[in-house]
N, C-alpha and C positions, 0 to 999 in steps of 0.2 A: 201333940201331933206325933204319931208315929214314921217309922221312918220312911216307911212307903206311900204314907203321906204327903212328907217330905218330899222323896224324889220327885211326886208327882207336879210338885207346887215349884217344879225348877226354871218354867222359863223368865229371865230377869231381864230380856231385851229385846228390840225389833231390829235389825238390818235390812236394809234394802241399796240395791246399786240402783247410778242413777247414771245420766248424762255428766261428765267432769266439764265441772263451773257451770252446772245448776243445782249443788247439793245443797245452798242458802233455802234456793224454790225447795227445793224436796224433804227438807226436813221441813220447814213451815208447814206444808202442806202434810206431811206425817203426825206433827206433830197437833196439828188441829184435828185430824181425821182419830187420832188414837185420842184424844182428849174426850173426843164425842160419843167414843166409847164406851169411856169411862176407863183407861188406861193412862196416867201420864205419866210424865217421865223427863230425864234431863237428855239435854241431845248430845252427842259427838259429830262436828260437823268439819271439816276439813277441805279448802277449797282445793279443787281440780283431784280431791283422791277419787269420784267415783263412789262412793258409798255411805252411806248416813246411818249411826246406831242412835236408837232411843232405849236408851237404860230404863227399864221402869222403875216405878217410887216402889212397888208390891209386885213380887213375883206371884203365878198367876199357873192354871194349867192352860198345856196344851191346848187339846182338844175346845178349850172353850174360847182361846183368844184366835184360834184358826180358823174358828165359825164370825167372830168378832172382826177382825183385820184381815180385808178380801184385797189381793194385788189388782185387781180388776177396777177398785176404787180408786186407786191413785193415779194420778194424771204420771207424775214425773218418777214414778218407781220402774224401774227395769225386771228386777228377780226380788224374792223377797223369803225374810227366815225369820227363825224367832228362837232368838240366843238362848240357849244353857248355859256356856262356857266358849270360853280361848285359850289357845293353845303358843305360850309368850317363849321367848327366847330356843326357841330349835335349835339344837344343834344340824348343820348343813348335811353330814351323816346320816341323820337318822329323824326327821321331822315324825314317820308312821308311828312309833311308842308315845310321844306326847300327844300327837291325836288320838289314839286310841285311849289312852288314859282317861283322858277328859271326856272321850264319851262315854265310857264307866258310868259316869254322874247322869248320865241322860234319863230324864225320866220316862223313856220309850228303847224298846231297840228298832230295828230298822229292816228295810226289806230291799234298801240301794243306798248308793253312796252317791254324791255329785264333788267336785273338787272345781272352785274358779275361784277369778281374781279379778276384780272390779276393770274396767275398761277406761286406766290412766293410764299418763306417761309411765309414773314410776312404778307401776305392778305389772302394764303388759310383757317385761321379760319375762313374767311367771309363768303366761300361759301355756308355752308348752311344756313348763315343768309340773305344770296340775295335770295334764292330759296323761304323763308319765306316771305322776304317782297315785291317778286313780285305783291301778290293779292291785299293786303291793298290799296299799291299805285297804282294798276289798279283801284282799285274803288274808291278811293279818287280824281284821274286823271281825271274818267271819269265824276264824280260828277263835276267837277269844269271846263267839256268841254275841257279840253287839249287833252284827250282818246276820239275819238269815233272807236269803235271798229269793227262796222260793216260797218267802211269806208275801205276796204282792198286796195283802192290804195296808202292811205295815208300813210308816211315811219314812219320810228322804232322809238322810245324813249329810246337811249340807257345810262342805269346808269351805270357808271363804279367805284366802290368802288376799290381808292387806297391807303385807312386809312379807321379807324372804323369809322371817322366822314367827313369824304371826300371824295365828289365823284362826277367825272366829267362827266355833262351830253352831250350828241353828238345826231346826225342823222345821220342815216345810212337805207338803202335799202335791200330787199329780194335780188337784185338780186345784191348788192354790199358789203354786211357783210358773215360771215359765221354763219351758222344754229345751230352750236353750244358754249354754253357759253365759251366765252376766247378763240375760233377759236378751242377748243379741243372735238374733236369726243372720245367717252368712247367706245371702242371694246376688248368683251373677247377673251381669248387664247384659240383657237378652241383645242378642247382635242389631236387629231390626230396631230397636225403640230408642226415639229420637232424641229422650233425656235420657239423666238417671233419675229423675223422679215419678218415674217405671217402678223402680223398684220402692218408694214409699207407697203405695198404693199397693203393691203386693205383700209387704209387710205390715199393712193394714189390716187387708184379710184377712192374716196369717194369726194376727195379736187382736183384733178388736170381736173377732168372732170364732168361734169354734169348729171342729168340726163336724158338726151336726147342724150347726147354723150354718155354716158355709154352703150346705149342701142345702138345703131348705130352702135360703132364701137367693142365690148364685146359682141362677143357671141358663144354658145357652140360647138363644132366641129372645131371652128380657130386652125390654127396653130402657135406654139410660142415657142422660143429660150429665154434660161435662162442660159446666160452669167456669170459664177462663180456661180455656182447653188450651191454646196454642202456646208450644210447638206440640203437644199432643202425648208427650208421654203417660196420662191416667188412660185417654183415650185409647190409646194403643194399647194397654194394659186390660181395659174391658173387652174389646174387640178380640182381641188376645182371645181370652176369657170365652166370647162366642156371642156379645151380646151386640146390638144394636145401638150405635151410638148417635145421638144428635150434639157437634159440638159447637161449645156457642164461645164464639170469638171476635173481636173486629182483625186479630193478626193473622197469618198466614199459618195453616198446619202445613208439617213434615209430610213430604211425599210417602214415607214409608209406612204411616198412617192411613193416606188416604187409599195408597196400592191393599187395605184389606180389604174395601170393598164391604166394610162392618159402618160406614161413617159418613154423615153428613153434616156436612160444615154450613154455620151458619153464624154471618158475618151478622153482630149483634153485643150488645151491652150485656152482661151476666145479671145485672142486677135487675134489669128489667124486662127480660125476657122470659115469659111463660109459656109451656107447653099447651097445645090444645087438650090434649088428652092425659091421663094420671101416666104416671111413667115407672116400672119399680124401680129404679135406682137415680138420685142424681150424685153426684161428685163437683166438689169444688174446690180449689187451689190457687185463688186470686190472691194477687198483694195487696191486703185493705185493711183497715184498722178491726181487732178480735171482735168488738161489740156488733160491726156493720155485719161482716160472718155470720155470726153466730142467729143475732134476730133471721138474715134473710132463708139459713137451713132452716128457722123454726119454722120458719111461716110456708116455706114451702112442703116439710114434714107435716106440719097439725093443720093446713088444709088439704091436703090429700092429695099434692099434685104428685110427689114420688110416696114410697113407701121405707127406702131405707136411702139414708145420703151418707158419706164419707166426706170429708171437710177438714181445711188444715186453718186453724187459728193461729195467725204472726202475731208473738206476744214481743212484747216492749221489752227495752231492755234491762229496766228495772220494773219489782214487782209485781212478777209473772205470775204466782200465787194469786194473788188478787184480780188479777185480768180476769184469770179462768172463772174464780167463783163469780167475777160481774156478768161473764158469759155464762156461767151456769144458770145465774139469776133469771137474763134473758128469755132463756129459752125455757125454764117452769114457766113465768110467764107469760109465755103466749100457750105454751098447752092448756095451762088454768083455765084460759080466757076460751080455751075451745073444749073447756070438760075434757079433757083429755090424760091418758096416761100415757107415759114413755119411757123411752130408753136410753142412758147417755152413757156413754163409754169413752173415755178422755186418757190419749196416752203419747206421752215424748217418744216417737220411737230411734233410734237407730239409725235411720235413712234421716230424720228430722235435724234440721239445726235452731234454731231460736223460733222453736214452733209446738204444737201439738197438732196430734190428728185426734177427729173423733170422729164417732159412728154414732147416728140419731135413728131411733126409730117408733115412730106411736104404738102403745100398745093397745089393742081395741078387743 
């Protein structure tokens, strides 16, 4: 193998940030999805750090494990890379010369830089010293040709500081990392909305679909069912949004919900309540064991009463990896059973605690 061979065959790892004390869940669940690949590898797993590496057995290119390992797949993955090298003992002086050295080895150069630090206790000091040394080492990077910046097809330089002097560099893609540092979108508590679980349903949006879907399938006048609505924060959040809501509750919604004038409250069981007519969106958010979840979005997706639902599955608090895939199971199951294709999209976000959200939709 020649040398440019070589560089090419340099990436030897996965990283991904996750939720601190779920990186048990998130390596398993990496670590099965890259096996399935045909990637394996030994993990690095570290409770409450915020981030999982999987070293591979065979370093590999680029370009073909990016096509291979989609962040979109992983339920418990926040951001995600895929290591050349690290950058070990910094001196607090001068951290920019050992990154840039190490990305020498990359076997791509770059067309941006990113700088974050997993979302723990012991890393979040870092973060506003990554927001700082973004610029330095952009202009260091580009001086020494690693950066060119006005190449936009070329992928990301991702720094992931997981110590004050350590930090592991990776590549990653626009359309294969998430837009935000550590996979975390910052969204305020809209004044009017009567939870904060407002804002997981806007971060829903934001992560389970794009923006091209967003706009396709999200828009004002739709109609949508909001399965254990009260006290109404999804609701409010649709209504928001411009859409028509029916919510099905036996509790009481927030008055600042009902002041849209977007909502109709309907004093009822979630589980057993059906629309007369198809509806495009339902939303659900009850407290109820993942497998009851899960069947009831299927059944209401692959018979046609909505066309796209958002839905948070409470996992247990031991293995949560395994819920999900029982909930995966689930729901091929009933689309099978109705000839059907679809769509799942499974992600811990952010706003979430001992949960995920996901977005179903048949495809026809």
């Amino acid at each position: 193998m020649n040398s440019s061979e070589a560089n090419a065959q340099q990436i030897s790892g996965i990283v991904i940030c996750c939720r601190p004390g779920f990186e048990k869940d998130a390596a398993a669940e990496l670590s099965d999805y890259a096996l399935s690949r045909g990637h394996a590898g030994q993990l690095k797993c570290t409770v409450d750090s915020g981030f999982v590496l999987l070293t591979l057995d065979e370093t590999c290119h680029f370009e073909s494990i990016n096509r291979n390992i989609r962040l979109t797949d992983l339920a418990f993955a926040r951001q995600l890379g895929f290591c050349f090298g690290s950058a070990t003992g910094m001196p607090d002086d001068d951290r920019v010369s050992a990154i840039v050295e190490t990305a020498r080895c990359a076997p791509t150069r770059f067309g941006s830089i990113t700088v974050e630090t997993p979302d723990a206790e012991a890393t979040k000091p870092l973060s506003g010293f990554c927001r700082r040394l973004a610029a330095p080492l952009g202009r260091v990077a580009e001086k020494n040709n690693i950066l060119r910046p006005k190449r936009i097809h070329l992928p990301n330089l991702a720094v992931l500081f997981v110590a004050q002097s350590e930090a592991l560099l990776s590549i990653n893609t626009a359309d294969n990392r998430s837009p935000w540092p550590a996979g975390i979108p910052r969204l305020r508590m809209p004044k009017d909305a009567p939870s904060r679980s407002t804002q997981k349903l806007a971060e829903a949006f934001m992560t389970l679909l794009d923006e091209a879907e967003l706009e396709q399938r999200l828009r004002p006048g739709q109609r949508a069912v909001d399965l254990g609505a009260a006290p109404g924060g999804w609701t409010w959040q649709l209504a928001w949004r411009g859409l028509r809501v029916t919510a099905i509750d036996n509790g009481p919604m927030a008055s600042s919900v009902m002041r849209t004038e977007m909502v109709t409250h309907v004093r009822a069981d979630g589980f057993k309540w059906r629309p007369l007519a198809p509806v495009e969106w339902m939303v659900c958010d009850m407290v109820e064991q993942p497998s009851r979840i899960a069947a009831l979005v299927a059944d209401w997706v692959a018979s046609g009463r909505c066309r796209h639902a958002i839905f948070n599955l409470k996992l247990p608090m031991k293995k949560r990896h395994e819920e999900i895939g029982r909930c995966r199971e689930l729901i091929g199951k009933r689309f099978a059973q109705a000839n059907l294709s679809y769509r799942l999209r499974l992600k811990q976000l952010y706003h979430d605690r001992e949960e995920v959200t996901g977005f179903l939709e048949a495809v026809r």
